[in-house]
TORKOL-4160 file (C-alpha; in steps of 0.2 Angstrom, whole numbers, padded with zeros to 4 digits, m for minus):
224
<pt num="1" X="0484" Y="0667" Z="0523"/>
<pt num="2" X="0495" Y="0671" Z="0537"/>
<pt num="3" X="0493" Y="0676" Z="0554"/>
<pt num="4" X="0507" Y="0684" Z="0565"/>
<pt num="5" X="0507" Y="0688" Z="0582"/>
<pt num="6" X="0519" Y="0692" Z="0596"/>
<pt num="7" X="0514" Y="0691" Z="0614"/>
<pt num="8" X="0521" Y="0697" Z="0630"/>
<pt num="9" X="0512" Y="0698" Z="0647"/>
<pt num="10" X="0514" Y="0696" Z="0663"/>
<pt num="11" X="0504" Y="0695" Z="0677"/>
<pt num="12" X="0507" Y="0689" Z="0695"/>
<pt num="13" X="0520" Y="0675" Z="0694"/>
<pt num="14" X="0516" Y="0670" Z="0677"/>
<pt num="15" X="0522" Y="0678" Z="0660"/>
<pt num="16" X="0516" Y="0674" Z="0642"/>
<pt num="17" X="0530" Y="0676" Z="0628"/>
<pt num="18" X="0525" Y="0668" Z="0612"/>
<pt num="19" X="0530" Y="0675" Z="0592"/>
<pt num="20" X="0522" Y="0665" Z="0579"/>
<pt num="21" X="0518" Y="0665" Z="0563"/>
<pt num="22" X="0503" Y="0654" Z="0556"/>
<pt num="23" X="0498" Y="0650" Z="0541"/>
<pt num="24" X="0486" Y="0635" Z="0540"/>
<pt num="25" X="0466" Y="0633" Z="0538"/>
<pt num="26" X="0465" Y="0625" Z="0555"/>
<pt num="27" X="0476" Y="0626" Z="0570"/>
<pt num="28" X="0473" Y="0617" Z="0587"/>
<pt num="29" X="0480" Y="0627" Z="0604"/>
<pt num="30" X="0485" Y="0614" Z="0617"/>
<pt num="31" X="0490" Y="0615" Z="0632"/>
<pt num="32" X="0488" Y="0613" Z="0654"/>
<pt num="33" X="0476" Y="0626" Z="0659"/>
<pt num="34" X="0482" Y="0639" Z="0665"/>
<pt num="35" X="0494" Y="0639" Z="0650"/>
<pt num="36" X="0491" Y="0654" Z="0641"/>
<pt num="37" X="0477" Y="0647" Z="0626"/>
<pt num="38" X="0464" Y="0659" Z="0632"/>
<pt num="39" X="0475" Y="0674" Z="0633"/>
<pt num="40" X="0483" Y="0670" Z="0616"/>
<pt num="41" X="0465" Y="0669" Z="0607"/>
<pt num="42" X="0459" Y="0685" Z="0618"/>
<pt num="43" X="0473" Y="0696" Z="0611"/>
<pt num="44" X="0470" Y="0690" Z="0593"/>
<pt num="45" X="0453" Y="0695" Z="0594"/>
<pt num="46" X="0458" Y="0713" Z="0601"/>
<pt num="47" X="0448" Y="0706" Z="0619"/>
<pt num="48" X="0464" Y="0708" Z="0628"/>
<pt num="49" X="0474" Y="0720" Z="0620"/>
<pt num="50" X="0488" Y="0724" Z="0634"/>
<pt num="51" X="0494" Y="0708" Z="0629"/>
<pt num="52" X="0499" Y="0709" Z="0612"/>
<pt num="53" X="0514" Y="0717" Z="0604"/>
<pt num="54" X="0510" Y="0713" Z="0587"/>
<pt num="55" X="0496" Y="0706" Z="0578"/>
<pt num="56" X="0494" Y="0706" Z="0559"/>
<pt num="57" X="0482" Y="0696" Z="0548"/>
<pt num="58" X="0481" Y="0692" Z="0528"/>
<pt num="59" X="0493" Y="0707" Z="0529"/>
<pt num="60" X="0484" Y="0719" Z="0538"/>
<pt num="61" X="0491" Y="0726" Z="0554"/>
<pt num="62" X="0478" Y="0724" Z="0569"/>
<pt num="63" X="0490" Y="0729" Z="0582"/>
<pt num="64" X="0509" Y="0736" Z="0584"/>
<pt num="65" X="0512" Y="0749" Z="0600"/>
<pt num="66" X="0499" Y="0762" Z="0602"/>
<pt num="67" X="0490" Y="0758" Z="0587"/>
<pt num="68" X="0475" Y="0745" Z="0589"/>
<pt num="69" X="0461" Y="0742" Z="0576"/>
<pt num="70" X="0445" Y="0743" Z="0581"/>
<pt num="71" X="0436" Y="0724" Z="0583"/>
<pt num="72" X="0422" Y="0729" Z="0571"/>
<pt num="73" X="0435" Y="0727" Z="0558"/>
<pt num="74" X="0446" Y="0715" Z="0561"/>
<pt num="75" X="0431" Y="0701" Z="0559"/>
<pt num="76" X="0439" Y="0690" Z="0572"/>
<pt num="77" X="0427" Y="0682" Z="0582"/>
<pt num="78" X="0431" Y="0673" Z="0599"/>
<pt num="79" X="0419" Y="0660" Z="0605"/>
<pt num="80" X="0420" Y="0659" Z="0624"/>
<pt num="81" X="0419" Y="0642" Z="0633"/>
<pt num="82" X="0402" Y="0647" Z="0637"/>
<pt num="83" X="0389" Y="0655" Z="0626"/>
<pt num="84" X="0388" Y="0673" Z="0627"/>
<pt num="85" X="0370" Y="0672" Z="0622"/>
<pt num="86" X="0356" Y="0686" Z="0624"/>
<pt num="87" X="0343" Y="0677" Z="0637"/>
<pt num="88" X="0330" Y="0688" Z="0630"/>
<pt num="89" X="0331" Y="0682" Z="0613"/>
<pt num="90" X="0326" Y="0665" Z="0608"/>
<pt num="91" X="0338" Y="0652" Z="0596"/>
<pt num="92" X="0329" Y="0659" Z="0581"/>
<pt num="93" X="0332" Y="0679" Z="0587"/>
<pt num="94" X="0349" Y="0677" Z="0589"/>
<pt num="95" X="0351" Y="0669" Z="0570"/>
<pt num="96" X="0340" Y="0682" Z="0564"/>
<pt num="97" X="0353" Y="0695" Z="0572"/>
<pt num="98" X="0367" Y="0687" Z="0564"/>
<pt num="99" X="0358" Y="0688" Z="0547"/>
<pt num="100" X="0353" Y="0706" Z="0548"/>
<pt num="101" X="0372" Y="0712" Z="0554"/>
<pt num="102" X="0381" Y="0702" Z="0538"/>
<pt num="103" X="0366" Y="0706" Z="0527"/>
<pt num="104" X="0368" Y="0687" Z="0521"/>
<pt num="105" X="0350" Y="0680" Z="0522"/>
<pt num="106" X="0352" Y="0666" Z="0511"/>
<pt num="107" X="0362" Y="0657" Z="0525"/>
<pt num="108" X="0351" Y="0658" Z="0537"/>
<pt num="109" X="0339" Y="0642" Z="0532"/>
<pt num="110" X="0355" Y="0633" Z="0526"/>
<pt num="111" X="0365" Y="0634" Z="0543"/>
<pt num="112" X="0349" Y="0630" Z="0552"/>
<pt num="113" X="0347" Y="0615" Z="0544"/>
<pt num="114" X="0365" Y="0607" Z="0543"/>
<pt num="115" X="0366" Y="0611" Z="0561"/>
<pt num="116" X="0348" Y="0603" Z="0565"/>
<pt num="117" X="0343" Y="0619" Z="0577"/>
<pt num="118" X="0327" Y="0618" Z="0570"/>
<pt num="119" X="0318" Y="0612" Z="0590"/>
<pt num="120" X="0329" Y="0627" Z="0597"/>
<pt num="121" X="0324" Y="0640" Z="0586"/>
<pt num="122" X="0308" Y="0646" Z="0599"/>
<pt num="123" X="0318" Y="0642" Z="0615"/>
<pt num="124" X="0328" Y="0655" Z="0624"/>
<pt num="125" X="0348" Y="0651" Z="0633"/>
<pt num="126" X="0339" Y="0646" Z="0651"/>
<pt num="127" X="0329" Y="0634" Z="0641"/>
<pt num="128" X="0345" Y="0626" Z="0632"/>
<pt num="129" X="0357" Y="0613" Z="0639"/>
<pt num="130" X="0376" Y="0620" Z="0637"/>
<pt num="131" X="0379" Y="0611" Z="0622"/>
<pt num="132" X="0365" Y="0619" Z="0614"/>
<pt num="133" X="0371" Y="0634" Z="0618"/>
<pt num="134" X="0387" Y="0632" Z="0613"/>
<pt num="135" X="0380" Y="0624" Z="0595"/>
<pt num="136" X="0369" Y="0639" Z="0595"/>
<pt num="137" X="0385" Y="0649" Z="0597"/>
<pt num="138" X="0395" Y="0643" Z="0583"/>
<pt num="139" X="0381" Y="0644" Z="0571"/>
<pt num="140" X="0377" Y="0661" Z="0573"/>
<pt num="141" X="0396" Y="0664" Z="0572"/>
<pt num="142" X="0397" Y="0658" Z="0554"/>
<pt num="143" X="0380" Y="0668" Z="0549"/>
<pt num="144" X="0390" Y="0682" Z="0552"/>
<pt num="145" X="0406" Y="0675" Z="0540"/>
<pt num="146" X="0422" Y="0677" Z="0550"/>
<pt num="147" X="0437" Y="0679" Z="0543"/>
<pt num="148" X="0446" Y="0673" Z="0558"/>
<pt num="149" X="0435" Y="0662" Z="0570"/>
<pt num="150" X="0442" Y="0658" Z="0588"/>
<pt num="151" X="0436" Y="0645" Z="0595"/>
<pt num="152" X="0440" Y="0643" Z="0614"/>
<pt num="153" X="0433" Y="0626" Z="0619"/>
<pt num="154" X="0419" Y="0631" Z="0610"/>
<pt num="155" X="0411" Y="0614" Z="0608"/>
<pt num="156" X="0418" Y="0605" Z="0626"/>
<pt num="157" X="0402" Y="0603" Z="0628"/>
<pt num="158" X="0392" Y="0594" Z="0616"/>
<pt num="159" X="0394" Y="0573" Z="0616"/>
<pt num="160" X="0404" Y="0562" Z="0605"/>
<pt num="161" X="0390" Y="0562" Z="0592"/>
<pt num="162" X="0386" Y="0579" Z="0593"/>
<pt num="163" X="0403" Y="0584" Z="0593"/>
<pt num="164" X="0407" Y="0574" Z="0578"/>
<pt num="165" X="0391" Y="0581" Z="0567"/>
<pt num="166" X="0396" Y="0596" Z="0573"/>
<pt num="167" X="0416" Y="0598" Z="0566"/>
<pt num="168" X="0410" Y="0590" Z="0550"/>
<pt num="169" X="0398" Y="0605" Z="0548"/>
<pt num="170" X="0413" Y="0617" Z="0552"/>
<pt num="171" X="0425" Y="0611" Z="0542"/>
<pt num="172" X="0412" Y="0613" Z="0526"/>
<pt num="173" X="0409" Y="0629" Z="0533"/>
<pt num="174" X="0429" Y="0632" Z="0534"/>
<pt num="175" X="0431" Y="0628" Z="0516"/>
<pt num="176" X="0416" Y="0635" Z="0509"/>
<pt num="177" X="0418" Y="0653" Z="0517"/>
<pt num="178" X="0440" Y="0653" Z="0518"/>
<pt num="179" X="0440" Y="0658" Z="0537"/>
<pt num="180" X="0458" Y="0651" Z="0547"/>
<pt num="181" X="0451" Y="0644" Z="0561"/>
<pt num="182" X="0461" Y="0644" Z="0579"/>
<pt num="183" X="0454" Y="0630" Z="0592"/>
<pt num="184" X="0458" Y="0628" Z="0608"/>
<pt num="185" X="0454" Y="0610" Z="0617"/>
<pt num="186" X="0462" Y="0596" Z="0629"/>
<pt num="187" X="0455" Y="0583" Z="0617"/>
<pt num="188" X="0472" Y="0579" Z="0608"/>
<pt num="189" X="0463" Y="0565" Z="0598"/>
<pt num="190" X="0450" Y="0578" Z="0590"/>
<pt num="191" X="0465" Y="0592" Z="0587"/>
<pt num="192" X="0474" Y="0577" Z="0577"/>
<pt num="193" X="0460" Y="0570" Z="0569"/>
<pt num="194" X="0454" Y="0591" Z="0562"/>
<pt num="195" X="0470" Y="0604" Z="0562"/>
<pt num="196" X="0484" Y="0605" Z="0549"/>
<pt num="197" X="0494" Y="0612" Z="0562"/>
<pt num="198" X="0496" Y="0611" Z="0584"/>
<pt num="199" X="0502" Y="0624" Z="0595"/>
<pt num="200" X="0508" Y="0617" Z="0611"/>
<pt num="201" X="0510" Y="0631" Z="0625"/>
<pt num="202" X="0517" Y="0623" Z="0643"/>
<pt num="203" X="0518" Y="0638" Z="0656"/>
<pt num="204" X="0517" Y="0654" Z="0643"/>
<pt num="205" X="0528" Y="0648" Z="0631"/>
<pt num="206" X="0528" Y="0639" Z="0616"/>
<pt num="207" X="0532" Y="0621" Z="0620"/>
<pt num="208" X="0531" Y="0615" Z="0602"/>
<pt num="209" X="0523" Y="0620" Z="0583"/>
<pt num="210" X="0520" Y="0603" Z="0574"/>
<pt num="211" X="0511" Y="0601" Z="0557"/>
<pt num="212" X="0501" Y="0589" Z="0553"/>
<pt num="213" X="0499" Y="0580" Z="0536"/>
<pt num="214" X="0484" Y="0570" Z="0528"/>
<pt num="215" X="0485" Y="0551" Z="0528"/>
<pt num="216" X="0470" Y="0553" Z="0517"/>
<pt num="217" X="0463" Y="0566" Z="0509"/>
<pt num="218" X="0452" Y="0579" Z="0523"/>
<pt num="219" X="0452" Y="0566" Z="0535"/>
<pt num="220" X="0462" Y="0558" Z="0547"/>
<pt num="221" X="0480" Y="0568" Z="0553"/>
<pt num="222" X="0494" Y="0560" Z="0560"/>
<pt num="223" X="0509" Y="0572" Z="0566"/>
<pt num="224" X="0526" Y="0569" Z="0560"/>
């Protein structure tokens, strides 16, 4: 698995100039806002796609010049801060839309469960708090079985407990299904305590690629 991805944009006074390559499961982006993190995971997905030079996944080629791949194919999906949710359609709608698109209906009663949405499912978005929403968010994401989920402080939301019931279930999910998994936060603590691997950007560049390395087995990660 291998993701490789050059970036350069500008805009105003600030200019974003990164050439990586990944390779890891799990990778935490961290950084000051206004860093570049949001840009970076925009122009992965296709969202932002002025700001890519190159972009190539599992060794398909998503973006080099004029040529752009369509986002239907690339099955990236990018999680916003907040929850881009319908507000017409209640938690169990959005689920059942998710279902209908991967034609995988044998995950809908699994994920509902492990992520305890079972009081949301009749409630619609204005009815949720934001990390409801957001919980909502992710788990109709994985109905749909990314190959490349990116998450932009897509669970900033949700408390300590909820965070933490919350990550467990996606790293199942992560090993289960095979996605790599890009997450942007400012919690340093959970990036260490999830990702094989941390991309530091400071100011558009890249400040510093660590990996990390198991002290035990799928736990805890302590950088080098």
């Amino acid at each position: 698995m291998s993701l490789e991805l050059k970036l350069n944009w500008s805009v105003s006074r600030f200019c974003l100039q990164l050439d990586l390559q990944l390779t890891h499961h799990w990778i935490g982006v961290y950084g000051q806002s206004g860093s570049g993190k949001t840009t970076m995971l925009k122009a992965i997905a296709g969202l932002q796609p002025d700001a890519a030079e190159h972009c190539s996944f599992r060794g398909e080629l998503w973006q080099q010049g004029q040529y752009q791949r369509s986002l239907s194919s690339r099955k990236a999906l990018y999680l916003a801060p907040e929850a881009l949710l319908m507000p017409h359609k209640t938690g169990l709608q959005h689920l059942q839309l998710a279902s209908d698109w991967s034609k995988s209906p044998e995950d809908l009663n699994q994920i509902i469960q492990d992520f305890e949405l079972q009081p949301l499912l009749a409630l619609y978005p204005s009815q949720l708090s934001s990390g409801q929403q957001q919980k909502l968010a992710l788990a109709q994401a994985l109905i749909t079985r990314p190959q490349l989920l990116l998450l932009d402080e897509a669970v900033a939301h949700l408390d300590g407990q909820q965070k933490a019931a919350v990550l467990k279930q996606l790293k199942h999910y992560q090993q289960q299904q095979g996605f790599m998994l890009l997450w942007v936060s400012h919690q340093m603590e959970d990036l260490c305590l999830y990702c094989q691997e941390i991309v530091w950007l400071k100011q558009g560049q890249l400040q510093q690629q660590q990996q990390l390395w198991p002290l035990q087995q799928g736990q805890t990660f302590y950088a080098i």
